[in-house]
C-alpha positions, 0 to 999 in steps of 0.5 A: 884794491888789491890790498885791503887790511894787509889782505891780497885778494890777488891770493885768495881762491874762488871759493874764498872770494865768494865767501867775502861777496856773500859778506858784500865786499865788493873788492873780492867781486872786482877780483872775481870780474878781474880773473874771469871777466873776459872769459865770461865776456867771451861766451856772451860775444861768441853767440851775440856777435855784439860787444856792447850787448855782451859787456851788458850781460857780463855786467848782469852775470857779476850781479848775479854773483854779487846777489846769489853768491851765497847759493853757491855750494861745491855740490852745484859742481866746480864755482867756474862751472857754476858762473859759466852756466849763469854766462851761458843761461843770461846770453841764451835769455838775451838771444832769445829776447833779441829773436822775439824782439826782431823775429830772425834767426842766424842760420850759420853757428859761425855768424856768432864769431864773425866779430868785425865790431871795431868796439872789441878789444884785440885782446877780448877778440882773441879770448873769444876766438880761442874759447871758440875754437876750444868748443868747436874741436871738441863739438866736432868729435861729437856724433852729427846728430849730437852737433845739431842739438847742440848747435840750435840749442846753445848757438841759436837758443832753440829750446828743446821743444823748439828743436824736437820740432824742427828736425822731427825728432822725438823729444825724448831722443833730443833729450837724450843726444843733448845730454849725451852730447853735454856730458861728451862736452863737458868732460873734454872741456873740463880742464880748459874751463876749470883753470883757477878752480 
């Protein structure tokens, strides 16, 4: 698979590598899933304490490339931005899917790390852990009221509707923190969740 035609898709960047899925070559798409499966497999299983639902989405999310690879340009923001914000959106669809479906919420942020499941590779474990614990360093110099938003935003998958409602805040104040607060994130982020780019 590595080698097609004399050409190393080891070698190949992103961006090329999308360029040849637009182009439906599903070897340059094995190699994208090759160089950032895992990670991708680390946001699902973080927030969806479920390895067999977090393989589910990471398979959805590669789809989703596979299909909306040609959408993808550089003023969308670096290409890992791009596929970790489809990650995050399909987990949040799942979440929020499983809570209609069963009407409970976690109350706890840490309840989406306590992985116990013995389904989950020590390897994919780690990664989950270490992606974690990167967010959680940087939430943590975060302003509380910034955390919280944030927390029953991307952790319990509360819209911002949901969470002006719950703690009784202007929407246009959680609009506020939340951009402030993913803009802080993001920034501190950067150079972990762009490797590759």
């Amino acid at each position: 698979m590595d080698k097609v035609y004399g050409l190393n898709y080891q070698e190949l960047e992103d961006l090329e590598l999308l360029s040849k899925i637009s182009d439906q070559d599903r070897d340059a798409l094995a190699t994208l899933y090759e160089r950032y499966g895992r990670r991708v497999f680390a946001i699902a299983v973080r927030m969806l304490n479920d390895p067999i639902g977090s393989e589910e989405v990471t398979q959805d999310v590669f789809m989703s490339v596979w299909r909306r690879g040609a959408s993808y340009t550089s003023k969308k923001g670096k290409f890992t931005t791009w596929l970790f914000s489809i990650a995050h959106n399909r987990t949040i669809d799942e979440l929020r899917k499983r809570r209609r479906d069963r009407s409970r919420e976690n109350d706890d942020i840490d309840d989406h790390l306590n992985i116990k499941s013995g389904d989950i590779s020590p390897a994919d474990a780690a990664v989950a852990q270490s992606e974690y614990a990167k967010i959680s360093a940087a939430m943590k110099k975060l302003p509380e009221e910034q955390q919280l938003v944030v927390d029953l935003s991307y952790f319990k998958g509360l819209t911002q509707t949901e969470i002006a409602t719950k703690t009784g805040q202007p929407l246009g104040t959680v609009k506020t923190r939340m951009r402030l607060a993913l803009k802080k994130l993001r920034t501190a982020l950067n150079d972990e969740m762009g490797a590759h780019v």
